[in-house]
C-alpha positions in Angstrom: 27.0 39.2 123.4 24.7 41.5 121.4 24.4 39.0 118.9 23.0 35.8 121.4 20.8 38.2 123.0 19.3 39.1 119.5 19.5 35.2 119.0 17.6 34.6 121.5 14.8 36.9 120.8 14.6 35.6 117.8 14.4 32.5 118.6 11.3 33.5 121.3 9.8 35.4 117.8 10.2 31.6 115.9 8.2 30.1 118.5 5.6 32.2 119.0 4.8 32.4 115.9 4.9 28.9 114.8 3.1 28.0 118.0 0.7 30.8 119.1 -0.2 32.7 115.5 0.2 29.1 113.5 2.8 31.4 111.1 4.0 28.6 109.1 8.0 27.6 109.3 8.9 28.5 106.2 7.7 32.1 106.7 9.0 32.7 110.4 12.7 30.8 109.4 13.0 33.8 107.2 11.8 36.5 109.0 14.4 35.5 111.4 16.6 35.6 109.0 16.2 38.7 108.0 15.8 39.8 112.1 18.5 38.6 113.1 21.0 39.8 110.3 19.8 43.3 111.0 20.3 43.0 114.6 24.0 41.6 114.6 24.6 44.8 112.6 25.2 43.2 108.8 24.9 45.4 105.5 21.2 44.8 104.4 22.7 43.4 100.8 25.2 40.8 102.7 21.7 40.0 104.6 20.0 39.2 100.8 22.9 37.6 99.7 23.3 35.0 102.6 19.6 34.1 102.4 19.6 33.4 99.1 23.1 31.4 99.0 22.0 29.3 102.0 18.7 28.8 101.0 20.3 27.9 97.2 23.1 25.5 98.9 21.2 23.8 101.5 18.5 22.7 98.5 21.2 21.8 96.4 22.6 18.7 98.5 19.5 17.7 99.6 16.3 18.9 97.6 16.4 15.9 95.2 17.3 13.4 97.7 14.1 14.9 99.7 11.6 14.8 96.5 13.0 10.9 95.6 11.9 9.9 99.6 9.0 11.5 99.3 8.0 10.0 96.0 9.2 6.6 97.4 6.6 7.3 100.5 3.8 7.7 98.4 4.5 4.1 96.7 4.8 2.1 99.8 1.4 4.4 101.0 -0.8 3.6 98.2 0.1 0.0 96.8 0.1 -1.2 100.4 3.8 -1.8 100.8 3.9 -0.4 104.3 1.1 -2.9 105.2 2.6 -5.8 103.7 5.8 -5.1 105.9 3.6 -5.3 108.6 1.5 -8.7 107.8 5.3 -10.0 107.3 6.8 -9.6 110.3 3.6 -10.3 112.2 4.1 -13.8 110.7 7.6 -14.2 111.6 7.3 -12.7 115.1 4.0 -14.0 116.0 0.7 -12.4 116.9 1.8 -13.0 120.8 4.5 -10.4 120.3 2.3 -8.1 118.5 4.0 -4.9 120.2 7.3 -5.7 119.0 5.8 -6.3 115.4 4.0 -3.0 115.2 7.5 -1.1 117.1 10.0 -2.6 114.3 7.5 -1.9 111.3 7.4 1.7 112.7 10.8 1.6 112.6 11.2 0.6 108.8 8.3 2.2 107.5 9.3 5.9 109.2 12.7 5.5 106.6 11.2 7.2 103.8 7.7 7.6 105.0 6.8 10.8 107.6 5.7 9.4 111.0 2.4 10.7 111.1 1.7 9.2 107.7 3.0 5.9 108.9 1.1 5.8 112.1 -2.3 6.8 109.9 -1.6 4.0 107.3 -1.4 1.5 110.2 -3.8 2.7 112.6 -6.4 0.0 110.8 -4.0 -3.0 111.3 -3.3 -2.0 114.8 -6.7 -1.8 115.7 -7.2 -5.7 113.7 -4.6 -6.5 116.0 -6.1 -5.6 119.0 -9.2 -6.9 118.2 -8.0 -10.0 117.8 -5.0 -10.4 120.0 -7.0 -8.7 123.2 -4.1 -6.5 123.3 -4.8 -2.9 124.6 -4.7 -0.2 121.7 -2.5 1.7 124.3 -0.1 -0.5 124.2 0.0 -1.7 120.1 0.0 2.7 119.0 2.8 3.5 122.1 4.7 0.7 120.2 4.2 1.4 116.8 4.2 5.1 117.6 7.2 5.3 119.0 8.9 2.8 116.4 7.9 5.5 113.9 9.5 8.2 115.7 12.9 6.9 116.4 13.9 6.6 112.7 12.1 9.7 111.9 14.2 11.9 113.4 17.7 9.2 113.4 17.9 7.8 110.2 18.2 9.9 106.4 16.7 9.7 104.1 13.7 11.1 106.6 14.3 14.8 105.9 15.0 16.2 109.4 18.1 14.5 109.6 19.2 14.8 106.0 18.8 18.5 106.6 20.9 18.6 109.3 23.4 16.2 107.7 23.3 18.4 104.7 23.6 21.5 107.3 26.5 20.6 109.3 28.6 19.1 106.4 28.2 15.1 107.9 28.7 12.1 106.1 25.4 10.8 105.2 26.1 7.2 105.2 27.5 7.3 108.5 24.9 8.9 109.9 22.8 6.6 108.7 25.0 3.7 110.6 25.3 5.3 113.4 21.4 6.3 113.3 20.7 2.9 113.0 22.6 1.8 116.4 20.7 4.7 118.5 17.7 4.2 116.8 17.3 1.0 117.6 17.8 0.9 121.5 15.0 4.2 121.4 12.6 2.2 120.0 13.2 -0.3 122.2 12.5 1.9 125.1 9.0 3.3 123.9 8.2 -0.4 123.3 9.5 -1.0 126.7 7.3 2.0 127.8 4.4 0.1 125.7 4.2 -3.2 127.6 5.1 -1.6 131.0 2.9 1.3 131.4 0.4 2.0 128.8 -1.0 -1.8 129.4 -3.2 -0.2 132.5 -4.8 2.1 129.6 -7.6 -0.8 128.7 -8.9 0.6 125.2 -10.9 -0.9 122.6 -10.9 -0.7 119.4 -14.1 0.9 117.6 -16.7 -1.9 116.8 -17.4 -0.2 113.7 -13.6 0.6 112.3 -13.5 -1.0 108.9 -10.7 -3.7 108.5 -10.9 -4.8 105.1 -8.2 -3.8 102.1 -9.5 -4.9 99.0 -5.9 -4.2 97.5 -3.9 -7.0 96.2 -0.9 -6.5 98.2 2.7 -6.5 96.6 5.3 -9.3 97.5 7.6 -9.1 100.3 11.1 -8.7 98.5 9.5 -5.8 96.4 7.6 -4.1 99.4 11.0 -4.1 101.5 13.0 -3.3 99.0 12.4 0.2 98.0 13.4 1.2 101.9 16.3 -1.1 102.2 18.4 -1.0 99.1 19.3 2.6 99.2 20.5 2.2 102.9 22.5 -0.9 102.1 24.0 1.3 98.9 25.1 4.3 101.0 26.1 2.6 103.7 28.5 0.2 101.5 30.1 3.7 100.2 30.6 5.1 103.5 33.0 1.6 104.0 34.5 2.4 100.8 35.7 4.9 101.5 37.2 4.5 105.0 41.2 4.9 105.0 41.4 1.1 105.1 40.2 1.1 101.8 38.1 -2.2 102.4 37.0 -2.7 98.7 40.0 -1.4 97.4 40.7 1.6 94.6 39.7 -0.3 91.4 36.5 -0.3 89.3 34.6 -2.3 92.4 35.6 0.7 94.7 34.2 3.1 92.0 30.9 1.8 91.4 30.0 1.3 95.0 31.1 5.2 95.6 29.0 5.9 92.4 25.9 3.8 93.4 26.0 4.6 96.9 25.8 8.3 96.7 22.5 9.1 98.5 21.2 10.9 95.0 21.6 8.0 92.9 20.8 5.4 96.0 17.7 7.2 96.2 17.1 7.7 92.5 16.9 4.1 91.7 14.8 2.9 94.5 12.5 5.3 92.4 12.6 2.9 90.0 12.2 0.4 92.1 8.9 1.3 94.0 7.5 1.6 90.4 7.2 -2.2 90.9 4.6 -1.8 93.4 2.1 0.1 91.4 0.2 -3.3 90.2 -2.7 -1.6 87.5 0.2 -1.0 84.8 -2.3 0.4 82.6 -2.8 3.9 84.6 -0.2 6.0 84.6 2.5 6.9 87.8 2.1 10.6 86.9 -0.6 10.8 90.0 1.3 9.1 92.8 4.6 10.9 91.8 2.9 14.1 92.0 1.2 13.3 95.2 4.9 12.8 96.5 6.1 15.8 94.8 3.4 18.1 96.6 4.3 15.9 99.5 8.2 17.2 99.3 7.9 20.8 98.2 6.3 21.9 101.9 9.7 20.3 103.6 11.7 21.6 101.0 10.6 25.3 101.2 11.0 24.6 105.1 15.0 22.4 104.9 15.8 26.1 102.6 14.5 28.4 104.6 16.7 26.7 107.7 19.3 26.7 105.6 19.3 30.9 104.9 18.7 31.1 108.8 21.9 29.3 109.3 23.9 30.9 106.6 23.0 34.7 108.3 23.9 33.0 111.7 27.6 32.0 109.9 28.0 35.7 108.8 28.1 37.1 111.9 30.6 36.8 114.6 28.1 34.6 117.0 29.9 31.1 116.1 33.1 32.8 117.4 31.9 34.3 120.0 29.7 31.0 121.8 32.2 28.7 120.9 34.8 30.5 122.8 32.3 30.6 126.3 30.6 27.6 125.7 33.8 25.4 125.6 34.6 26.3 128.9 31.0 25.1 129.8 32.2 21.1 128.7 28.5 20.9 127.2 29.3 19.2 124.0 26.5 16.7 122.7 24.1 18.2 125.4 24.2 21.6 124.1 22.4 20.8 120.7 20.1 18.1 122.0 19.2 20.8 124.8 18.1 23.3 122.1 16.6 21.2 120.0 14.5 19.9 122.9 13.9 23.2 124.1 12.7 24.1 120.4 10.4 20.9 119.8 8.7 21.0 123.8 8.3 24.9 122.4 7.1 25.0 118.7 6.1 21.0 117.9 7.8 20.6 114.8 10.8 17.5 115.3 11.5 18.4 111.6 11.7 22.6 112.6 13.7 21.8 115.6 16.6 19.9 113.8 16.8 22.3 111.0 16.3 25.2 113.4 19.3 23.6 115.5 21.5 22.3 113.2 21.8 26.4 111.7 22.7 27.5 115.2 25.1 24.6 116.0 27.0 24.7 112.4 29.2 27.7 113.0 30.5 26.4 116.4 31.7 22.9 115.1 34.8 24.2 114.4 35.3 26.4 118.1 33.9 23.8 120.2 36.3 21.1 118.0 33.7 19.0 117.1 34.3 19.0 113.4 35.8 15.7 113.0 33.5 13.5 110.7 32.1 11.2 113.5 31.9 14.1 116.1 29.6 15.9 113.1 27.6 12.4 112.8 27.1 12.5 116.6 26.2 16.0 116.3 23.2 15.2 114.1 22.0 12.7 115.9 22.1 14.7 119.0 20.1 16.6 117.7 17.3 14.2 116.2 17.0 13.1 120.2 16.4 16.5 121.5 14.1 17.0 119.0 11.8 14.1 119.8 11.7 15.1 123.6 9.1 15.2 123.9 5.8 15.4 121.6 2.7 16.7 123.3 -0.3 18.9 122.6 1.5 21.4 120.1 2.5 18.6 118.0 0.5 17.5 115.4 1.6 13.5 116.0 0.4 13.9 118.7 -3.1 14.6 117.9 -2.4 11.7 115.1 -1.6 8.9 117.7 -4.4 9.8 120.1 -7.1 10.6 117.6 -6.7 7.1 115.7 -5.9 5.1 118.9 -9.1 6.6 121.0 -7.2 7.8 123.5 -8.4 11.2 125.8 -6.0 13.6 126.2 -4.4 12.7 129.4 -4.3 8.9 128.5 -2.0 10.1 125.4 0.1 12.4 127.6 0.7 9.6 130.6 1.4 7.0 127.9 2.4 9.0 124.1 4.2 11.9 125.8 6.0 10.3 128.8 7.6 7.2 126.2 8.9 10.0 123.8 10.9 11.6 126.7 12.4 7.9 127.5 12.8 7.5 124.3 14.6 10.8 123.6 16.9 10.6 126.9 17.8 7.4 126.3 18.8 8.1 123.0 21.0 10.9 124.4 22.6 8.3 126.6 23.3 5.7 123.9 24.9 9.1 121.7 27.0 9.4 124.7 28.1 6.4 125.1 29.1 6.3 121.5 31.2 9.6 121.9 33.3 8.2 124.7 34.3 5.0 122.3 34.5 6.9 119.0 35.8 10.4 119.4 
C-alpha cells in the first residue's frame, strides 16, 4: 500500500512538472525514478542499477527502430512524399469527398511521421482544398487531424507505441495488425465528427496563405512506399510465425522472419526513401541528420520510461495491485484509464503510453494478461487512453487550431470533443476485440 501511495504522488510530481513548470519528460521520468525507488524502500545502488538497466534495455529494442522512422519522416517531409500521398488519393477519391481524403492521408502519413508534423506539412493543401472545394477548414483539419492521430498513437513504427510494445514485451507485428483494425474505425469517427459537427464552424481559409510548391514531386509507388513496405514485411513475419506455420520452416519461412524483423524492415525503407531525394548531386548527410536530431528527443524520453518502469518492477507494487485490482474485473479499462488520466493531465500522448505501459508491465502477469494478444491489446489500450483527449496543454493542439484559424473554443467544441470519440470508440472496438480473441 505504501508503495501506490508513493506511486501516486509521484505520478502528481510527473504532472506538475511537465505541465505547470514545463520540466521536460526526460528529466521528470527520472526524478521519479529515483523518487519512487527511495520511497518503496530499495537500496540506493539497486535504485542506479535499475535505472541504468532499463534505460539500456528499453533503447536497445527500440532505439534504432526509432532513429530509422524518424530518418524515414524527414524524407517523406522534405521531398514532398507526404504531399504526393495526398494529391493521390484526392484523385482517386474525388475532390467531393475531400474529408475522407485528407482523414486516410493522416492516417498513412502519421506511420512514420509525428502528427503534429504531418498536420503542419498539410495544413497548405488543406487550406487549397477549402479554397476550392468551399469546404469549411473546420471540417478538412478535424478530418485530417484526427486521421493523424489514430495511427499516431495505434500503429509502430510511431514511437509511442513501439515503446510500449518494446515495454510490455508484445509482438510488434501484431500490434501493428491489430493497430490497423482499431485505428481505422477511430479515424473514422473523428471524420464522422468532421462532417457532422465541425461543418457549423464556417472558416476560411487566409486570402494570403501561399499555395504554390515549386518542388518536383516524387512518383506515387516511391512516395508510398517507404511507409508501406516495412508494415507489409513485419506483418508477413508475424504470420510466419503463427503455430500454423503458413509459409512453412524452409528457407522462404527464414527470410520472411529475417526481412520482417522491425530493425531490418525499417532499415531498408531507409534505403528506400533515399529514392525520394531528387538533386543526387547534394549529399543525404543533412536530411538524415535532421531526422537523427529529430529521434534523439524521443529516444532520451522512450529510456527514461523505460528506467521508470524497471524501478516500478523492483519493488513489490506489481504484486501487490495485481492481487486487488483483479478482484476489481478492470482489465483493458485500467491502462486506457491511466493513460487518459495522464494525457487530459500532462499533454504528451507519447508521455502517457510510455508513462503507462511502465506501470502496467509488472501486473501482466498478476492480472493474467500476459498472453501475446492480451499484451497486443494491452498496448493499444493504452494508445486510446492516451489520445483522450487533446486540449489546451497539448501542443497539437495549438498545431491544429493555429494553422486551421480556429479560436480557442471553436478547436475545443470541434478538435477536442472528436479526440474523445475517437479515443472511446477506440476503447470499444479494443473491447470488442478482447471478447473474440482472448
Amino acid at each position: 500500500m505504501t508503495t501506490l501511495i508513493s506511486l501516486i504522488i509521484v505520478l502528481i510530481i510527473v504532472v506538475i512538472a511537465s505541465a505547470k513548470y514545463k520540466l521536460h519528460p526526460f528529466i521528470s521520468l527520472l526524478l521519479a525514478s529515483i523518487v519512487i525507488g527511495f520511497l518503496s524502500g530499495l537500496e540506493s545502488t539497486v535504485i542506479i542499477e535499475s535505472i541504468e538497466k532499463g534505460f539500456g534495455d528499453t533503447l536497445k529494442s527500440i532505439g534504432l527502430i526509432i532513429v530509422f522512422g524518424a530518418i524515414i519522416g524527414q524524407y517523406l517531409e522534405k521531398s514532398g512524399g507526404t504531399k504526393k500521398i495526398a494529391e493521390t488519393l484526392l484523385g482517386m477519391i474525388g475532390e467531393k469527398k475531400s474529408p475522407l481524403v485528407m482523414n486516410l492521408t493522416g492516417f498513412i502519413v502519421s506511420i512514420p511521421v509525428f502528427c503534429d508534423s504531418g498536420f503542419i506539412i498539410l495544413s497548405s493543401l488543406n487550406k487549397a482544398i477549402s479554397k476550392k472545394t468551399g469546404i469549411s477548414l473546420a471540417v478538412l483539419s478535424v478530418a485530417l487531424a484526427t486521421g493523424l492521430y489514430a495511427t499516431h498513437v495505434f500503429v509502430p513504427p510511431t514511437p509511442g507505441p513501439l515503446a510500449a510494445a518494446a515495454a510490455l514485451g508484445a509482438d510488434i507485428g501484431l500490434v501493428i495488425v491489430l493497430g490497423l483494425v482499431v485505428a481505422i474505425p477511430s479515424a473514422l469517427a473523428g471524420l464522422f465528427w468532421a462532417k457532422s459537427f465541425a461543418k457549423k464552424f464556417k472558416i476560411v481559409p487566409d486570402t494570403d496563405e501561399p499555395q504554390n510548391d515549386d518542388r518536383v514531386l516524387p512518383s506515387t509507388p516511391l512516395s508510398f512506399a517507404p511507409v508501406m513496405i516495412p508494415i507489409i514485411l513485419i506483418a508477413c513475419k508475424s504470420i510466419a510465425n503463427y503455430p500454423s506455420t503458413p509459409f512453412g520452416e524452409g528457407i522462404i519461412y527464414k527470410v520472411i522472419d529475417f526481412t520482417g524483423d522491425p530493425f531490418i524492415a525499417l532499415f531498408s525503407a531507409v534505403f528506400i526513401s533515399f529514392f525520394l531525394k531528387r538533386k543526387r548531386s547534394t549529399s543525404h548527410n543533412s536530411w538524415i541528420s535532421d531526422g537523427l536530431k529529430n529521434a534523439g528527443v524521443i529516444i532520451l524520453i522512450t529510456g527514461a520510461g523505460g528506467a521508470f518502469g524497471n524501478v516500478l518492477r523492483t519493488t513489490d507494487l506489481g504484486e501487490y495491485l495485481g492481487h486487488t485490482l483483479s478482484n476489481w474485473n478492470a482489465g483493458l479499462l485500467l491502462p486506457f484509464m491511466i493513460a487518459a488520466l495522464l494525457k487530459t493531465s500532462q499533454g504528451s500522448s507519447t508521455v502517457a503510453i510510455i508513462t503507462t505501459a511502465a506501470i502496467v508491465s509488472p501486473l501482466l502477469g498478476p492480472l493474467e494478461m500476459d498472453g501475446e494478444t492480451a499484451k497486443a491489446l494491452t498496448v493499444l489500450a493504452i494508445g486510446a487512453g492516451a489520445m483522450t483527449v487533446s486540449h489546451i496543454n497539448d501542443s497539437y493542439f495549438w498545431v491544429v487550431s493555429q494553422f486551421s484559424n480556429m479560436d480557442t473554443p471553436t478547436a475545443l467544441k470541434t478538435h477536442t470533443i472528436a479526440t474523445l470519440l475517437q479515443g472511446v470508440f477506440g476503447m470499444i472496438i479494443i473491447l470488442l476485440l478482447s471478447l473474440i480473441l482472448l
